[in-house]
N, C-alpha and C positions, 0 to 999 in steps of 0.2 A: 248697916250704916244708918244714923239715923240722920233726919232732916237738917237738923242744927250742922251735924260733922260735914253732910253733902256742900250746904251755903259756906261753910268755914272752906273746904278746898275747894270752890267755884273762887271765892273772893279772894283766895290767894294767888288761883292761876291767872287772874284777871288782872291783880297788880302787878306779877312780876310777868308778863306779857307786856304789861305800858309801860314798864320800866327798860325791858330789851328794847321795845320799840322807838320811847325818847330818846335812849341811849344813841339809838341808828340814827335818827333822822339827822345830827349834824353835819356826821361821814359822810353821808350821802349829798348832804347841801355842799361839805367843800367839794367835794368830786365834781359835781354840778358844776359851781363858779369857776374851778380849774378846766371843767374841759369848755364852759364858753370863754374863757381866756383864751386858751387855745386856739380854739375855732376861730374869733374874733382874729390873732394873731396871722394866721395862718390866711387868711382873709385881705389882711392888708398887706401881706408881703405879697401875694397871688398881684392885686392892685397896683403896686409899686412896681412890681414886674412888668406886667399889663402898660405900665406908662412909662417906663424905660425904653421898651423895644420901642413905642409909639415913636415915642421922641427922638430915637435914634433912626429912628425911617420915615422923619419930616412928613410923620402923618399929621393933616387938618385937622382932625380931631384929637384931640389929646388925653382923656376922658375914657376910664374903662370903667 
């Protein structure tokens, strides 16, 4: 194999490598936002609960 043909498939595995890899990063960004959605979601209904009981047992503080 000579030198020239070596650099020809380095520079090929290198672009379709950052080609798979741009591909993924979006998938991976909505996954992200979808599970801090979630989280977030999941968060204030915990809260809401938290100051439901509060207020149904004429607790002083009312704040979770």
């Amino acid at each position: 194999m000579t030198l020239s043909n070596l650099l020809f498939r380095l520079l090929l595995v290198t672009v379709m490598t950052f080609s798979v890899v741009a591909c993924g990063d979006n998938d991976a960004e909505d996954a992200g936002e979808k599970i801090d959605e979630v989280v977030t979601d999941a968060g204030n209904k915990v809260e809401d609960l938290c100051e439901d009981v509060k207020d149904k047992a004429d607790a002083e503080d009312k704040d979770c």
